[in-house]
BADOTOR-781079 format. One record per atom (N, C-alpha, C): x, y, z; residue number from 0; residue in one letter; atom name; chain. Coordinates in nm, 3 decimals, decimal comma. Example, Ala and Ser with C-alpha at 12.3 -4.5 7.8 and 13.67 -1.06 7.14 Angstrom:
<pts>
+---------+---------+---------+-----+----+----+----+
:      c1 :      c2 :      c3 :   i : aa : at : ch :
+---------+---------+---------+-----+----+----+----+
:   1,319 :  -0,569 :   0,780 :   0 :  A :  N :  A :
:   1,230 :  -0,450 :   0,780 :   0 :  A : CA :  A :
:   1,320 :  -0,330 :   0,780 :   0 :  A :  C :  A :
:   1,285 :  -0,225 :   0,708 :   1 :  S :  N :  A :
:   1,367 :  -0,106 :   0,714 :   1 :  S : CA :  A :
:   1,290 :   0,003 :   0,787 :   1 :  S :  C :  A :
+---------+---------+---------+-----+----+----+----+
</pts>
This chain:
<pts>
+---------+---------+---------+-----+----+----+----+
:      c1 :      c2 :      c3 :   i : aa : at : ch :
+---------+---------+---------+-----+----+----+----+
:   0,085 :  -0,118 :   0,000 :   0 :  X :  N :  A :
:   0,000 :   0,000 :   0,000 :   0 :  X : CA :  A :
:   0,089 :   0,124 :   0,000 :   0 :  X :  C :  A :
:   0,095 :   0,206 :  -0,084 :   1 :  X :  N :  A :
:   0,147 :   0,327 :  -0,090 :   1 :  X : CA :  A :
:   0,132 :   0,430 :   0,065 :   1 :  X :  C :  A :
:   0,230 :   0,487 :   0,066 :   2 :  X :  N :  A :
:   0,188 :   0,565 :   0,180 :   2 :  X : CA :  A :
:   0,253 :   0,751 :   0,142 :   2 :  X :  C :  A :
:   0,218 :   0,817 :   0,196 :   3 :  X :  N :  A :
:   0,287 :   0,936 :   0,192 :   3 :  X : CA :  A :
:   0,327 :   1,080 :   0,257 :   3 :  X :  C :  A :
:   0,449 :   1,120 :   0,269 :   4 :  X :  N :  A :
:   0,467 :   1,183 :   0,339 :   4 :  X : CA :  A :
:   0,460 :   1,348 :   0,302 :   4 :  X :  C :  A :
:   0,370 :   1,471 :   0,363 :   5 :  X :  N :  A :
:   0,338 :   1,546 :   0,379 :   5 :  X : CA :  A :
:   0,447 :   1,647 :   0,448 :   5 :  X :  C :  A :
:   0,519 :   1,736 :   0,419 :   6 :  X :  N :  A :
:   0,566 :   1,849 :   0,463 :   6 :  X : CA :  A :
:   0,541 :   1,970 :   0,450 :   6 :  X :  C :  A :
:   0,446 :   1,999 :   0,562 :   7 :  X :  N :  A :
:   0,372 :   2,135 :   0,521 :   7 :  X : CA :  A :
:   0,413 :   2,283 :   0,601 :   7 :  X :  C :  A :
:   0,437 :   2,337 :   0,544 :   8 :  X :  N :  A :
:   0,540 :   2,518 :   0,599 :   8 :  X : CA :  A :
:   0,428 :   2,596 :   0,628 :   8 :  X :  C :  A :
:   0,340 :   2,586 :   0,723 :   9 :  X :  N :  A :
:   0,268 :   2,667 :   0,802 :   9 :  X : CA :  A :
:   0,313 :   2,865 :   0,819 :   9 :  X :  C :  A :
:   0,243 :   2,951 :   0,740 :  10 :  X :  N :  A :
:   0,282 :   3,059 :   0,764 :  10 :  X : CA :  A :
:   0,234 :   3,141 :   0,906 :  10 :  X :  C :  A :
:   0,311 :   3,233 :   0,969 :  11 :  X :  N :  A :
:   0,324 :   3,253 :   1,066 :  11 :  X : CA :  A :
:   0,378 :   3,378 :   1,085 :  11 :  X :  C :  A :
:   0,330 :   3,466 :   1,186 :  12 :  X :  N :  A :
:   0,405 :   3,615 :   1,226 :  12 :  X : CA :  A :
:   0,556 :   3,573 :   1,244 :  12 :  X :  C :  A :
:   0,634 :   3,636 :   1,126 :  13 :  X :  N :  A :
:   0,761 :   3,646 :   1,109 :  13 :  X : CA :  A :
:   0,844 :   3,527 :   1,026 :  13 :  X :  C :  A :
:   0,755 :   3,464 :   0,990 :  14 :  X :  N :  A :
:   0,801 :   3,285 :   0,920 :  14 :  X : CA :  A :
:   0,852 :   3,355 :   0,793 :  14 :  X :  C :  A :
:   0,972 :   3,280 :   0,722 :  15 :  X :  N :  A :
:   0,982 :   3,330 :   0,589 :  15 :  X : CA :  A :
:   0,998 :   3,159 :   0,489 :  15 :  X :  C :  A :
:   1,043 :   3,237 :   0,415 :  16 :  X :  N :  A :
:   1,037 :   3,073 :   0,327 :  16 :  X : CA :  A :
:   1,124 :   3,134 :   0,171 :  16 :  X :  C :  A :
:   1,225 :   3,094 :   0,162 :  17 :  X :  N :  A :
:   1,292 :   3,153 :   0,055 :  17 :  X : CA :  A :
:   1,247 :   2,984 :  -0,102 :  17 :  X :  C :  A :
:   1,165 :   3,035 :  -0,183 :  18 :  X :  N :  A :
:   1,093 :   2,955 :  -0,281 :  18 :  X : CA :  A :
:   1,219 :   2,916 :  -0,403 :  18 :  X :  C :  A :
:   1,286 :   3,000 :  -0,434 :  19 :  X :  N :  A :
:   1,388 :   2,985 :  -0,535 :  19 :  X : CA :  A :
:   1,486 :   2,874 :  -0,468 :  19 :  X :  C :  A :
:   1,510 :   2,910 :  -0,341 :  20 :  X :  N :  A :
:   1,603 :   2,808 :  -0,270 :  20 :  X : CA :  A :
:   1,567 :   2,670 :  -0,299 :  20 :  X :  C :  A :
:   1,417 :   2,629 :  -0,215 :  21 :  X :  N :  A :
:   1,351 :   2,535 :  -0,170 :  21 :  X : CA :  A :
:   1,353 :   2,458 :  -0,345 :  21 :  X :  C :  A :
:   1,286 :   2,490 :  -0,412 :  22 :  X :  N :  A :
:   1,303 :   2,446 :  -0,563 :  22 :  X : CA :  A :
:   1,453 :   2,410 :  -0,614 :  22 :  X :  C :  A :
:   1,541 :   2,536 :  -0,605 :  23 :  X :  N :  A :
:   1,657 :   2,492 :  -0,668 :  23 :  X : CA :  A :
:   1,723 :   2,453 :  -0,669 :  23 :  X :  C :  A :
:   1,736 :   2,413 :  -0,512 :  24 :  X :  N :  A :
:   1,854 :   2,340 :  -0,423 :  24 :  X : CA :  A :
:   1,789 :   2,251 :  -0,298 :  24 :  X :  C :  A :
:   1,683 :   2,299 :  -0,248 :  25 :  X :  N :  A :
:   1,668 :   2,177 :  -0,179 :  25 :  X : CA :  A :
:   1,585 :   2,014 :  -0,217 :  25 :  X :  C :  A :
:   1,536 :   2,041 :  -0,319 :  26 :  X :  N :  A :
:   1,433 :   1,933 :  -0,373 :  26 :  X : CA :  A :
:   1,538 :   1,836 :  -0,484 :  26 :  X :  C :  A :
:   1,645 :   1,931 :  -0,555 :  27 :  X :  N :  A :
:   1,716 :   1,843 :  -0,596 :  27 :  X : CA :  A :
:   1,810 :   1,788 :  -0,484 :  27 :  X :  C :  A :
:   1,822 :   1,854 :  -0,350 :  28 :  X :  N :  A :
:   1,908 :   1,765 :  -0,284 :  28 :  X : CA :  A :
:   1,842 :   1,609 :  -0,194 :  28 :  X :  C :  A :
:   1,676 :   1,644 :  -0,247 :  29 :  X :  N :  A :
:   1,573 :   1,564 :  -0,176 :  29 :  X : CA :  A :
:   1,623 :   1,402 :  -0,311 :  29 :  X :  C :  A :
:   1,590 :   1,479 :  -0,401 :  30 :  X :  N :  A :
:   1,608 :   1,358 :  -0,584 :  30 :  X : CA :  A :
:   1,763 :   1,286 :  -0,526 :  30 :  X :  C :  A :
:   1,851 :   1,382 :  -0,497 :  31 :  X :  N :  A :
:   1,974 :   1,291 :  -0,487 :  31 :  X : CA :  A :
:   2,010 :   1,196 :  -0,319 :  31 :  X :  C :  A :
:   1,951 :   1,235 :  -0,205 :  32 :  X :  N :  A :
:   1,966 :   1,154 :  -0,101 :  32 :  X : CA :  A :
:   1,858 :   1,021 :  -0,114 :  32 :  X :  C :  A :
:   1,709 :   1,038 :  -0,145 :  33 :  X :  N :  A :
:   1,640 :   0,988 :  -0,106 :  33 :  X : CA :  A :
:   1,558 :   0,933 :  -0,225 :  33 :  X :  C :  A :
:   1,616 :   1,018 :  -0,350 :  34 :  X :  N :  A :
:   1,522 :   0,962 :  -0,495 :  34 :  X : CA :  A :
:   1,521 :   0,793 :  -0,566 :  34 :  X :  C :  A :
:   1,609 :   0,718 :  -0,488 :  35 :  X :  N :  A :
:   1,569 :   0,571 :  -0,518 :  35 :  X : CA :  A :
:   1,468 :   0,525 :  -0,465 :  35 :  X :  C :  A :
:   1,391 :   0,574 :  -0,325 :  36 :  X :  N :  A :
:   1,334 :   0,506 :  -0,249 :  36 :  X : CA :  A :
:   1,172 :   0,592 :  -0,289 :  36 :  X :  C :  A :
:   1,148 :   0,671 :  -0,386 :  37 :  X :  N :  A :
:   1,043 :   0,788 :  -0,399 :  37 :  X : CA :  A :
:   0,973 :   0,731 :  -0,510 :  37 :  X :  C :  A :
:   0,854 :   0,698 :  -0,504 :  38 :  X :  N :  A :
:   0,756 :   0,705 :  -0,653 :  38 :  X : CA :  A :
:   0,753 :   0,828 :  -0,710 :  38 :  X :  C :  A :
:   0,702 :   0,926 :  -0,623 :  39 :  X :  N :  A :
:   0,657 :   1,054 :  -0,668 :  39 :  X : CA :  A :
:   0,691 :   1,199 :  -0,611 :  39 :  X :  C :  A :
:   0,634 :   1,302 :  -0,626 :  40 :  X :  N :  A :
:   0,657 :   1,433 :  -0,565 :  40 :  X : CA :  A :
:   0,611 :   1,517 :  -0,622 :  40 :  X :  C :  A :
:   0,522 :   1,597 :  -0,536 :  41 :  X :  N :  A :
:   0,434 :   1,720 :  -0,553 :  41 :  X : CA :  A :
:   0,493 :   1,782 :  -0,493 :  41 :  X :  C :  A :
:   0,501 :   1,959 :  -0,530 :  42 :  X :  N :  A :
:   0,523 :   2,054 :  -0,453 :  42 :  X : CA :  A :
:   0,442 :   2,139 :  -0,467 :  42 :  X :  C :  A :
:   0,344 :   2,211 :  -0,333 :  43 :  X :  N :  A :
:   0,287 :   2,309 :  -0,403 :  43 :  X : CA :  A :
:   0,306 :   2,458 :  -0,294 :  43 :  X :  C :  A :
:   0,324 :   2,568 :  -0,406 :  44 :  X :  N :  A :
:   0,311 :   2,683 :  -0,330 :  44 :  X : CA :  A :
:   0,205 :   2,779 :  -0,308 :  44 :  X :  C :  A :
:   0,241 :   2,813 :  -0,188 :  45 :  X :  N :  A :
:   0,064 :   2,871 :  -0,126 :  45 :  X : CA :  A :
:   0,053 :   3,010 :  -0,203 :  45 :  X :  C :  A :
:  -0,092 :   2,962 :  -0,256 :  46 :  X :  N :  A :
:  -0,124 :   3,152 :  -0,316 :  46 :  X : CA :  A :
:  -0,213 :   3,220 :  -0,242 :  46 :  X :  C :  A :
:  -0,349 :   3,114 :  -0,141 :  47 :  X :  N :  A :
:  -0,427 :   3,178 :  -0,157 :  47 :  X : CA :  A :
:  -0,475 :   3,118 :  -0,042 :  47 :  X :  C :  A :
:  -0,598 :   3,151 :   0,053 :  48 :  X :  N :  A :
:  -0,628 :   3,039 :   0,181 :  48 :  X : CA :  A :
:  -0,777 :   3,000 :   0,103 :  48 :  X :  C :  A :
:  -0,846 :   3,070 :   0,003 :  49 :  X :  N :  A :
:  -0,951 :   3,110 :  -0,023 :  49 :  X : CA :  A :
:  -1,003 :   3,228 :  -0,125 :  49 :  X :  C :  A :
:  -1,077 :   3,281 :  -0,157 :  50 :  X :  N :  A :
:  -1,120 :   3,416 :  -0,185 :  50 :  X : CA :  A :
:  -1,111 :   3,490 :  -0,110 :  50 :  X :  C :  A :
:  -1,010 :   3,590 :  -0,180 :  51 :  X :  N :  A :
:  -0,959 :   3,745 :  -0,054 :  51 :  X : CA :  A :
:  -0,910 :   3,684 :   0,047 :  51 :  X :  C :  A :
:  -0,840 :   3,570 :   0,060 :  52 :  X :  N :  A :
:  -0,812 :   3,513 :   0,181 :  52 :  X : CA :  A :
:  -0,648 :   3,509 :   0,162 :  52 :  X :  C :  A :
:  -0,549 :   3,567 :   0,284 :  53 :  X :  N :  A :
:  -0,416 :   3,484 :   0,227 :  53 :  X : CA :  A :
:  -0,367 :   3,343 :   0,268 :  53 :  X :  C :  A :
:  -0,312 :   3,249 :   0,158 :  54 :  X :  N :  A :
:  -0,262 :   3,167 :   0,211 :  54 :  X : CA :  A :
:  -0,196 :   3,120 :   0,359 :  54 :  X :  C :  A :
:  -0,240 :   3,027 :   0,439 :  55 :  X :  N :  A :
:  -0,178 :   2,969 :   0,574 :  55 :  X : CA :  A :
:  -0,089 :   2,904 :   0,538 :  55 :  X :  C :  A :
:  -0,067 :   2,842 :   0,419 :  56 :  X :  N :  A :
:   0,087 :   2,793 :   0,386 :  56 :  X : CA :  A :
:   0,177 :   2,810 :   0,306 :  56 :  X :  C :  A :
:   0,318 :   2,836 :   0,325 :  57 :  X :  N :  A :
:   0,412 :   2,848 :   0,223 :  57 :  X : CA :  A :
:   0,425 :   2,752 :   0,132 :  57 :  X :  C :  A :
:   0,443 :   2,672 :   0,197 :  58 :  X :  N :  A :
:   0,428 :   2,540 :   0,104 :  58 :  X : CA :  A :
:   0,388 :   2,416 :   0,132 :  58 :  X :  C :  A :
:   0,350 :   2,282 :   0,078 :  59 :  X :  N :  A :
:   0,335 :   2,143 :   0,097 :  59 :  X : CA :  A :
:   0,386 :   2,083 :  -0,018 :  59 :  X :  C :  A :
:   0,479 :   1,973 :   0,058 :  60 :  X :  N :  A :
:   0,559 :   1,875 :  -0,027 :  60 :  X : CA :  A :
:   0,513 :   1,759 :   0,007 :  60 :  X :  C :  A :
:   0,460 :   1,718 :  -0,084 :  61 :  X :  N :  A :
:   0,397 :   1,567 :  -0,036 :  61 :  X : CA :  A :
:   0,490 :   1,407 :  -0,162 :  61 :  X :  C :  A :
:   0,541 :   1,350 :  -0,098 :  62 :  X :  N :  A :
:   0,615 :   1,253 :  -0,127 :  62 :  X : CA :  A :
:   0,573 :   1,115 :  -0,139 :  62 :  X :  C :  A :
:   0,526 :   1,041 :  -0,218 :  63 :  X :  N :  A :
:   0,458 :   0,936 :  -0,252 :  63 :  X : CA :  A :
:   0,538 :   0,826 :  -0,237 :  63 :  X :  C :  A :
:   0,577 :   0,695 :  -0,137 :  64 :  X :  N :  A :
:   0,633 :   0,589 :  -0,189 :  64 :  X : CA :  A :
:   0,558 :   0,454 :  -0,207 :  64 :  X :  C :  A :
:   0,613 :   0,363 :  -0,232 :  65 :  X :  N :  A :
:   0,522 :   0,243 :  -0,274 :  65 :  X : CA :  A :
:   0,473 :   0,134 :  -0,114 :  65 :  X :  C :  A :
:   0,546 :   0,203 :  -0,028 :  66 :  X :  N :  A :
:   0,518 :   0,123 :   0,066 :  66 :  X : CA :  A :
:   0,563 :   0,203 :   0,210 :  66 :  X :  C :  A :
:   0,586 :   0,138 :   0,321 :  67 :  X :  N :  A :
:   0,647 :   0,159 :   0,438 :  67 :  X : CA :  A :
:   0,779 :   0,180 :   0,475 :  67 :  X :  C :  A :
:   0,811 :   0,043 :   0,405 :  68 :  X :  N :  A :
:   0,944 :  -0,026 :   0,374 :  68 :  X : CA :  A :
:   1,014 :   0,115 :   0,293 :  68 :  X :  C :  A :
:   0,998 :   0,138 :   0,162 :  69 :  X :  N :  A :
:   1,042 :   0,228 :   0,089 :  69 :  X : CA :  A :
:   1,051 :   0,353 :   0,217 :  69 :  X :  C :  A :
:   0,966 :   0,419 :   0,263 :  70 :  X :  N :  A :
:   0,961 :   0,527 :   0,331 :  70 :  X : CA :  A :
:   1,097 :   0,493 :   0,366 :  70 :  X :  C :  A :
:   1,090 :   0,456 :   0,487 :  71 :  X :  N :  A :
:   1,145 :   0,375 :   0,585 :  71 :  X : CA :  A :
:   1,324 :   0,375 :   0,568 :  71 :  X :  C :  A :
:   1,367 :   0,313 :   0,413 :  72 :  X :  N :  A :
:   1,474 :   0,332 :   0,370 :  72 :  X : CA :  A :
:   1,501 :   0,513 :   0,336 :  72 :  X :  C :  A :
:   1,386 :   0,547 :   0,245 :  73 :  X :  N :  A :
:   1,443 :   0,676 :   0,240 :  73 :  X : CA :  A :
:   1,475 :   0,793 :   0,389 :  73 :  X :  C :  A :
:   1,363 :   0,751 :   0,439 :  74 :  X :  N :  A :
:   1,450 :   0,826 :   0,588 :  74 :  X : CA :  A :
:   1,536 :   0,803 :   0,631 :  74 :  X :  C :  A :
:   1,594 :   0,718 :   0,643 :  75 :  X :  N :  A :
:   1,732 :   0,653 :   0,698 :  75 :  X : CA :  A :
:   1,881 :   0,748 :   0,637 :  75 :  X :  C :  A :
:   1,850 :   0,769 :   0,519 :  76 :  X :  N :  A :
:   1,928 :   0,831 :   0,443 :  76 :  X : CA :  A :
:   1,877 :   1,008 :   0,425 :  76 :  X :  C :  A :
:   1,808 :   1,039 :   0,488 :  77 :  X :  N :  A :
:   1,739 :   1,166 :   0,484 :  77 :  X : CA :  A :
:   1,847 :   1,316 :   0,564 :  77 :  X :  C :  A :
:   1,952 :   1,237 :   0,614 :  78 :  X :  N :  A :
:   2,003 :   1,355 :   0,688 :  78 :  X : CA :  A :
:   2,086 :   1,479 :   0,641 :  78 :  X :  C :  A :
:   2,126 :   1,450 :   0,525 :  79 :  X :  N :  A :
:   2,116 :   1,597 :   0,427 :  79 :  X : CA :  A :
:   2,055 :   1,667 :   0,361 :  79 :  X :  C :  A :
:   1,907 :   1,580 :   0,330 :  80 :  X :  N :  A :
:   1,833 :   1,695 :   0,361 :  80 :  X : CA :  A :
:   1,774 :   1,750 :   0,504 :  80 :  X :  C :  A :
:   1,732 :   1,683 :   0,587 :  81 :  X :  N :  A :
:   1,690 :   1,762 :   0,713 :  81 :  X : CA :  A :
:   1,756 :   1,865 :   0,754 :  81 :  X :  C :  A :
:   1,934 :   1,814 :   0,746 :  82 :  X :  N :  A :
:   1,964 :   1,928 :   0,781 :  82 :  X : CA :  A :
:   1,960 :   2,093 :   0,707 :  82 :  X :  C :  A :
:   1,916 :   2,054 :   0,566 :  83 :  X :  N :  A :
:   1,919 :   2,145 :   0,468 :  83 :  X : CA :  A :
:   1,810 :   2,251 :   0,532 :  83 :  X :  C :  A :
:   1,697 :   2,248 :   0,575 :  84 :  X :  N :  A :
:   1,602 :   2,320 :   0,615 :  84 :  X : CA :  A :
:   1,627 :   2,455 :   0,655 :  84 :  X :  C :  A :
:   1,688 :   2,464 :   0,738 :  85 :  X :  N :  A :
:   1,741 :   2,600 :   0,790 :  85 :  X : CA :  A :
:   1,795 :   2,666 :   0,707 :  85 :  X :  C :  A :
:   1,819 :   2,629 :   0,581 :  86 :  X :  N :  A :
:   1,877 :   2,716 :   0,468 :  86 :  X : CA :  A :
:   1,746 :   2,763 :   0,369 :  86 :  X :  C :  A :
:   1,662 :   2,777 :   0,397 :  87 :  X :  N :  A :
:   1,529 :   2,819 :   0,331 :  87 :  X : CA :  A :
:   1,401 :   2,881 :   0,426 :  87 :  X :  C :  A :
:   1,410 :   2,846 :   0,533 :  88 :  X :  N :  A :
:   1,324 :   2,900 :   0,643 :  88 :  X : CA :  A :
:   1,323 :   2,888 :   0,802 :  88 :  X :  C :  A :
:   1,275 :   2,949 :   0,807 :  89 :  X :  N :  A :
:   1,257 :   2,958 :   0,984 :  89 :  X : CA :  A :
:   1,195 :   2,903 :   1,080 :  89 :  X :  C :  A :
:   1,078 :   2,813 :   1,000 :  90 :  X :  N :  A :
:   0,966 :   2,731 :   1,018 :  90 :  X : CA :  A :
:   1,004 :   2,610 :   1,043 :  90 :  X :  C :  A :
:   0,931 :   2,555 :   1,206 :  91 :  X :  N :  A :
:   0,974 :   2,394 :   1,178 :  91 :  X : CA :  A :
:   0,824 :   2,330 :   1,169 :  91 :  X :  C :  A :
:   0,867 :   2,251 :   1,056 :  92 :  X :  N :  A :
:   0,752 :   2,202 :   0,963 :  92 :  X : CA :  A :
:   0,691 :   2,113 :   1,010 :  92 :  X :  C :  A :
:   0,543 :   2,104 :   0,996 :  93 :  X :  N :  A :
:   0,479 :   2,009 :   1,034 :  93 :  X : CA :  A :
:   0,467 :   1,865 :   0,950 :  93 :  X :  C :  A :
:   0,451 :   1,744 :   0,980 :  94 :  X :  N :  A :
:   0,488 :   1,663 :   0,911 :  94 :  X : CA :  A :
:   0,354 :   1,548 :   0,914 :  94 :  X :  C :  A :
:   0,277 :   1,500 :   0,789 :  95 :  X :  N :  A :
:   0,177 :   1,428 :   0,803 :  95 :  X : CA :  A :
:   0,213 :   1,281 :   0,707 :  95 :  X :  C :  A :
:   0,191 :   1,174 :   0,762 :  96 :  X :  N :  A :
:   0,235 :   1,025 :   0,720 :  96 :  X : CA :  A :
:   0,118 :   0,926 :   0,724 :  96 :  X :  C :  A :
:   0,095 :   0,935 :   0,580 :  97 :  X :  N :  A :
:  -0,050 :   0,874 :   0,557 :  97 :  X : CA :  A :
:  -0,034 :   0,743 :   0,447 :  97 :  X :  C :  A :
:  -0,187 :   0,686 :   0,481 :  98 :  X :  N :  A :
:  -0,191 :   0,601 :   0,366 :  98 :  X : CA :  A :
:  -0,263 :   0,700 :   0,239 :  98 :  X :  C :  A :
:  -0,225 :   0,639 :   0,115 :  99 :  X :  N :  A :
:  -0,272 :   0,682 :   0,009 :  99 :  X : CA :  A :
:  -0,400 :   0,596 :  -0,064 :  99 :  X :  C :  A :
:  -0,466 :   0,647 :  -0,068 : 100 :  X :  N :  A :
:  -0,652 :   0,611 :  -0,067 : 100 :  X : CA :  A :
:  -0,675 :   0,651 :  -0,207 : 100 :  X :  C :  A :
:  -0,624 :   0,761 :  -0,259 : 101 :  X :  N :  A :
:  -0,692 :   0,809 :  -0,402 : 101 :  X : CA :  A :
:  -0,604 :   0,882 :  -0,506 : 101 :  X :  C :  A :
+---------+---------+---------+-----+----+----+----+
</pts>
């Protein structure tokens, strides 16, 4: 069963989130630690919360693998990117680990 992992950048009085970074350097450093163990990857950036509304998030990265197991390996190997974080924002991210249903 596929499962997937959710990293979502909650905006916040004083939170920043540098987008050129996160794209140009941290997602390819996500493809090169952890991209054997990845089906997939969405990134999306927040425009909007609603109508006339502003976005509550900078961003959500949601990461698709084929199983547990897969996760499981790619975290293991995850520690250049984790530590990468602090080079794009200020925010410590909330993190959601689900099954994939649809």
């Amino acid at each position: 069963m596929a499962v997937s992992l959710q990293v979502i950048y909650p905006v916040s009085d004083g939170s920043t989130f540098d987008h050129a970074y996160y794209a140009d350097t941290h997602m390819p450093l996500v493809q090169e630690h952890m991209g054997p163990h990845i089906d997939r990857v969405l990134v999306t950036k927040g425009l909007a919360g609603g109508p006339d509304q502003p976005a509550g998030f900078h961003a959500v990265a949601t990461i698709v693998f084929a199983d547990r197991e897969a996760m499981g390996a790619a975290m293991k190997v995850s520690g250049p990117v984790m530590a990468d974080v602090a080079n794009f924002t200020n925010i410590q991210p909330q993190v959601l680990i689900g099954e994939v249903i649809a």
